[in-house]
C-alpha positions in Angstrom: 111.8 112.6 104.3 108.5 113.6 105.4 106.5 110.1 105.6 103.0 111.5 104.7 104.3 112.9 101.4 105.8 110.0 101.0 103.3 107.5 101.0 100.8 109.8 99.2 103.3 110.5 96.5 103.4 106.4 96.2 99.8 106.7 96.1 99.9 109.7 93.0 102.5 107.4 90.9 100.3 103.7 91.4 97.0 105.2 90.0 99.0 106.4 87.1 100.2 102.5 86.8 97.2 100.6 87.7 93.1 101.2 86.8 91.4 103.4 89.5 90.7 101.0 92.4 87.1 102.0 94.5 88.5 103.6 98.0 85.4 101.3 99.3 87.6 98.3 98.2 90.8 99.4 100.4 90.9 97.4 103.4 92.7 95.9 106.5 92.1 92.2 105.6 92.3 92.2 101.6 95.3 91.2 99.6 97.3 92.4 96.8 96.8 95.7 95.6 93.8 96.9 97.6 95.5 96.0 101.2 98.9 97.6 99.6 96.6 101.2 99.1 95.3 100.9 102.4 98.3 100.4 103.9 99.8 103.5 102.1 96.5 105.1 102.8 97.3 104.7 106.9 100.3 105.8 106.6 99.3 109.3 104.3 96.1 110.1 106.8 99.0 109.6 110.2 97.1 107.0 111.7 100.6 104.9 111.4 103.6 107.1 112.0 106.9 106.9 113.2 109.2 103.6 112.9 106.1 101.8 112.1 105.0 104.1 109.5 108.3 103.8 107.8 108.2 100.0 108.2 104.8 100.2 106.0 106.3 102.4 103.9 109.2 100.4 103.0 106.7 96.9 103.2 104.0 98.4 100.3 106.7 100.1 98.1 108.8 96.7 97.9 105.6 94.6 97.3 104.0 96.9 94.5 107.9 96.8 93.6 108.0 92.8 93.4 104.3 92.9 92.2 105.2 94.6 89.0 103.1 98.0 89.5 105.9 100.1 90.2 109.7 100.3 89.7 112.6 100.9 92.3 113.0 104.1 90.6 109.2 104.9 90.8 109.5 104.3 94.7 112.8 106.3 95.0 111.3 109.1 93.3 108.5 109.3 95.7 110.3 109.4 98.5 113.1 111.9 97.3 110.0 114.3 96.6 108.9 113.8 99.4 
């Protein structure tokens, strides 16, 4: 699984689920949704990679997952893509 794809393929499927969120609201030390993009965001730009990257990965697909703006399926799909 290539990680980038990954996360950015997590990325295309949330804004199909959720209203466009303002990239100048994605940050470090939000919560909910706009700390869940960032995080994804890292992860899709390779400023987090490896074990880590997967770890934050795994962290923002469960919590948008448990949060109701995506499905287990939704973030298996991504990842197979990817």
């Amino acid at each position: 699984m290539d990680l980038k794809k990954a996360a950015a393929n997590t990325l295309i499927l949330l804004s199909k689920n959720v209203p466009d969120l303002p990239e100048s609201e994605r940050n470090e030390e939000g919560d909910g949704l706009a700390h869940q993009m960032w995080v994804l965001d890292q992860v899709t730009s390779g400023e987090v990679s490896g074990m880590k990257g997967h770890r934050w990965l795994g962290w923002a697909q469960g919590s948008l997952s448990a949060g109701g703006y995506l499905s287990l399926t939704d973030c298996k799909y991504a990842n197979v893509l990817a």
